[in-house]
C-alpha positions, 0 to 999 in steps of 0.5 A, a space after each residue: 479515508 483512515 478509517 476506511 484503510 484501517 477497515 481495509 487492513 483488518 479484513 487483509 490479515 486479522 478478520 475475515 479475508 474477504 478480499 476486499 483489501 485487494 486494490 482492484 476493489 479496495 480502489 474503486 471503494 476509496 473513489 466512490 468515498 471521495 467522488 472520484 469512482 473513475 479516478 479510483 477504480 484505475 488506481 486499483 487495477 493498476 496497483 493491482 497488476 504490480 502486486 497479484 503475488 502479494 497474498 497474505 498467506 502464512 507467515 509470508 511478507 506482503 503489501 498492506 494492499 488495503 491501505 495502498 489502494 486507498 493511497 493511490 486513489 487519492 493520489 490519483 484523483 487529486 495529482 495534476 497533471 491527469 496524464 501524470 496522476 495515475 502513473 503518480 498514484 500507483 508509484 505512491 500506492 506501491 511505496 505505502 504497502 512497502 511500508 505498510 510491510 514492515 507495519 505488519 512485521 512489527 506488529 506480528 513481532 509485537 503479538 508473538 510477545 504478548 502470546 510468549 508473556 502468557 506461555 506456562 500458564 492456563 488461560 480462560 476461553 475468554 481471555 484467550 478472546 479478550 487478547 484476540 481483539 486486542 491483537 485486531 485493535 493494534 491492526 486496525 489502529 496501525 492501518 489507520 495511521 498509515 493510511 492517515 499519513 499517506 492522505 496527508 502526505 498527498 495533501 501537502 504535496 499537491 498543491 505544490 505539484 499541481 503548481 509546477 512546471 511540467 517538467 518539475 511534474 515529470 521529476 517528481 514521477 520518474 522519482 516516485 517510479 523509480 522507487 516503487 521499482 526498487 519497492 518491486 525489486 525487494 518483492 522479487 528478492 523473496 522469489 529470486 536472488 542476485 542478477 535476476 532481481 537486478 535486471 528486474 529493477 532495471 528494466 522497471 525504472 527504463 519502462 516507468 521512465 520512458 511511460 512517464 514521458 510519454 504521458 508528458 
């Protein structure tokens, strides 16, 4: 599954850009690795929904959606409830390409030093490809630990949720819902500011809350 996120990352930014990091596609792809196609292509549509304007365009700040969709997959297939897992899944994918946004912006500052070490001086076609693929090493290497530490995370707190009542189960969603809000709430902050993005954080966590109950 790492390996798949960190392959999955790669095609999101540094190569190609085949959409396939998409989660309505990367989803279905990380079910049928781990037998749960159905489980998976849910995930990915759903979390898909929640972050149709996250694009990698320019400089722009965005989900790693790649490595999210395969985090909601899992969380998805593995989460029980069933009437909680997905409603689970997508609040976890949607918090892994939060974080997998920052990842992205670390690394973008990390490759503009290693370019501004170099300015002053001719450098070889094929050192200028050398730096190139170092720069995609770094990305995939940094997809990978993410989705890595987001499988894990799902695999030391399932059993416990698989294990608890049904009420520390709808906790446990409203909590994660509640912050895959506020990970939507700074998404709408690059597109609207002060009340606007208030009353859109608000009216996600009243909505999360009350499906989240419904599906208990």
């Amino acid at each position: 599954m790492a390996l798949l996120g960190g392959l999955l990352g790669l095609d999101g930014i540094s190569c190609v850009q085949s959409m396939v990091a998409r989660p309505i596609v990367a989803g279905p792809l990380a079910g049928l690795v781990i037998g749960d196609p159905v489980a998976g292509m849910w995930a990915g549509a759903l979390l898909e929904l929640v972050s149709l304007k996250q694009l990698p365009i320019g400089a722009n700040r965005h989900w790693d959606t790649g490595p999210a969709a395969v985090a909601a997959a899992v969380a998805a297939s593995t989460v029980s409830p069933a009437g909680t897992a997905l409603v689970v899944g997508v609040g976890f994918g949607a918090l892994v390409g939060w974080a997998g946004s920052w990842s992205i912006h670390a690394m973008r500052h990390l490759n503009a030093q290693v370019v501004a070490s170099q300015v002053g001086r001719p450098m070889a076609p094929y050192e200028l490809d050398f730096r190139h693929l170092v720069a995609m090493t770094i990305d995939f290497v940094r997809a990978v630990l993410l989705t890595l530490t987001a499988v894990l995370c799902v695999l030391v707190v399932t059993p416990h949720v698989g294990g608890a009542p049904q009420s520390a189960v709808t906790f446990s969603a409203v909590a994660l819902l509640v912050a895959a809000a506020a990970a939507l709430g700074v998404v709408i902050g690059t597109m609207a500011r002060g009340r606007v993005v208030v009353i859109a954080f608000g009216v996600g966590v009243l909505i999360s809350t009350v499906v989240t109950l419904w599906l208990r």
